[in-house]
C-alpha positions in Angstrom: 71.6 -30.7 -25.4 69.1 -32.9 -23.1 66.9 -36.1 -24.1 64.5 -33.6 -23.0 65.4 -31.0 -25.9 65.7 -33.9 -28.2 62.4 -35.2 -28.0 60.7 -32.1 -28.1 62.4 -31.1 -31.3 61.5 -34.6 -33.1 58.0 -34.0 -31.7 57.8 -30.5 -33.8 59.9 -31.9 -36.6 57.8 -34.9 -37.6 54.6 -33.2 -35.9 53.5 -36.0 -33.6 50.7 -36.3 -31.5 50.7 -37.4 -27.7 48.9 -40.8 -28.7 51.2 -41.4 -32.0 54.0 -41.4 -30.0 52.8 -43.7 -27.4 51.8 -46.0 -30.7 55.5 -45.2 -32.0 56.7 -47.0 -28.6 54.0 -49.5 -28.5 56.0 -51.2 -31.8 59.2 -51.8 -29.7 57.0 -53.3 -27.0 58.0 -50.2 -24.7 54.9 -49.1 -22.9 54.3 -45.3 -21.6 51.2 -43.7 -20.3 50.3 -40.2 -22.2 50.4 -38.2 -18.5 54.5 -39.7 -18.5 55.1 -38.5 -21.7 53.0 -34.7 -21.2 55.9 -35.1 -18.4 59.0 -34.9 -20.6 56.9 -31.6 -22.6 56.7 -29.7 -19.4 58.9 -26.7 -18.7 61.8 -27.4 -16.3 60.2 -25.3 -13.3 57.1 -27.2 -13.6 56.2 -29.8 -10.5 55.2 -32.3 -12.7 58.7 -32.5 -14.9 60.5 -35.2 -15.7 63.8 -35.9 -17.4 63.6 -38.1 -20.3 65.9 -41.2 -19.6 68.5 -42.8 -22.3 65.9 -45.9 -22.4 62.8 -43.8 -23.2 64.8 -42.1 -26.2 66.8 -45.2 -27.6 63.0 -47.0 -27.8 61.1 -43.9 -29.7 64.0 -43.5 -32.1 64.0 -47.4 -32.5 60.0 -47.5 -32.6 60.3 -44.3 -35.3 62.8 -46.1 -37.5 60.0 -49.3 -37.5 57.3 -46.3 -37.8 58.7 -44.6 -40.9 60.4 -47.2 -42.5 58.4 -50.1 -41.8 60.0 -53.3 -41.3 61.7 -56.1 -43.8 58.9 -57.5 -44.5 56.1 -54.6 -45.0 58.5 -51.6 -46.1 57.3 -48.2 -46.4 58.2 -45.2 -48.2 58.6 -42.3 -45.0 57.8 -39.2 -47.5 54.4 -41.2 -47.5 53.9 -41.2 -43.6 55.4 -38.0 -43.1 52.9 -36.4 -45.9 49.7 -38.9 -43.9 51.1 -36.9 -40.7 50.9 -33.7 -42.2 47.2 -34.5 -43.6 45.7 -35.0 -40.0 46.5 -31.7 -38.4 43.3 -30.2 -38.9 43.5 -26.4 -40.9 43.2 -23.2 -38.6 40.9 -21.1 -39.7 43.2 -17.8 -41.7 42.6 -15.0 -39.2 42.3 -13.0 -42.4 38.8 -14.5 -43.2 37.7 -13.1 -39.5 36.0 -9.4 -39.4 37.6 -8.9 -36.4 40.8 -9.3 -37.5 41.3 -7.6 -40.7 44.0 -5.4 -40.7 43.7 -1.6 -40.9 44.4 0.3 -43.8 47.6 1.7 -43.8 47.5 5.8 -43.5 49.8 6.9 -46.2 50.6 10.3 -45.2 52.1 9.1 -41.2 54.0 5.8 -43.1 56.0 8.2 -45.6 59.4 8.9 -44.0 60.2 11.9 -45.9 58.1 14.2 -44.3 56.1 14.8 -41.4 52.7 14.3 -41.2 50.1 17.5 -41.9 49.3 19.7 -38.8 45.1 19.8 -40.1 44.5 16.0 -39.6 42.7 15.3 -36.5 45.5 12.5 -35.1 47.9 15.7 -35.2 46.3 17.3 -32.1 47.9 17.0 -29.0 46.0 15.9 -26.2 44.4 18.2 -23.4 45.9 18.5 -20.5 44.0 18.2 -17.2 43.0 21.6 -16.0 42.3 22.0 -12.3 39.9 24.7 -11.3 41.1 27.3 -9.3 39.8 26.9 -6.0 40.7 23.7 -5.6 40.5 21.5 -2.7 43.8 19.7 -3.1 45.5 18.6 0.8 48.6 20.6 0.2 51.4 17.7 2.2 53.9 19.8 2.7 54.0 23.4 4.9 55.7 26.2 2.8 59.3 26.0 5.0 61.8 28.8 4.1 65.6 26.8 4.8 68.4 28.4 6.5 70.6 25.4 5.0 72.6 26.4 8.8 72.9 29.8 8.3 72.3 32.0 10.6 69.7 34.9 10.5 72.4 37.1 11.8 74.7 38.9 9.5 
């Protein structure tokens, strides 16, 4: 496993923001910009990837002992922080509660896997195939060619 998959996972773990993990550094005195760190996020293909150095991830795991813990002096309780972290990601709205996306009730008869479903209902018939009129004007590609397959016509 890489620094790269390491980081990302404590990202998603403690669910940290771009800017709280630059403030997570900031308290070891280790300065990043939030483009460098977007860097380490990126997918491996991507131009713009970086690989996350030994230095970078020994300072955030330093800076998120001071961050969770506190210090000697000023301790804190990390169930508190990790529940003030979980309070600022703002609530999507339930896709539920949306018209749009209501889900559609559930045809009983075509969910039963006992028995078919009836022949009346209108889902039951079979679509139309495309009927071409008689004279029609289709290019015909190939000339009607009787083969010999090398045999010859006399016998």
């Amino acid at each position: 496993m890489t620094n790269n998959d390491i980081f990302k996972k404590l990202r998603v773990a403690l669910m940290l923001r771009d800017d709280q993990i630059v403030e997570i550094l900031e308290l070891v005195d280790f300065r990043i910009s939030k483009s460098e760190l977007g860097a380490f996020f990126r997918d491996e293909k991507h131009e713009n990837y970086m690989e996350c150095g030994d230095q970078v991830l020994r300072n955030f795991l330093n800076g998120l002992v001071i961050h969770l813990r506190g210090t000697k002096e000023n301790p804190k309780n990390p169930n508190d922080v990790l529940a003030k972290h979980r309070a600022e990601i703002p609530k999507k709205e339930s896709d539920s509660k949306r018209p749009e996306f209501k889900p559609k009730a559930k045809d009983t008869e075509k969910s039963r896997g006992d028995e078919s479903p009836s022949k009346s209902k209108s889902a039951a018939k079979k679509p139309s195939k495309k009927q071409f009129p008689k004279g029609n004007n289709k290019i015909q590609v190939v000339e009607k060619v009787k083969f010999n397959f090398g045999k010859n016509k006399k016998s």
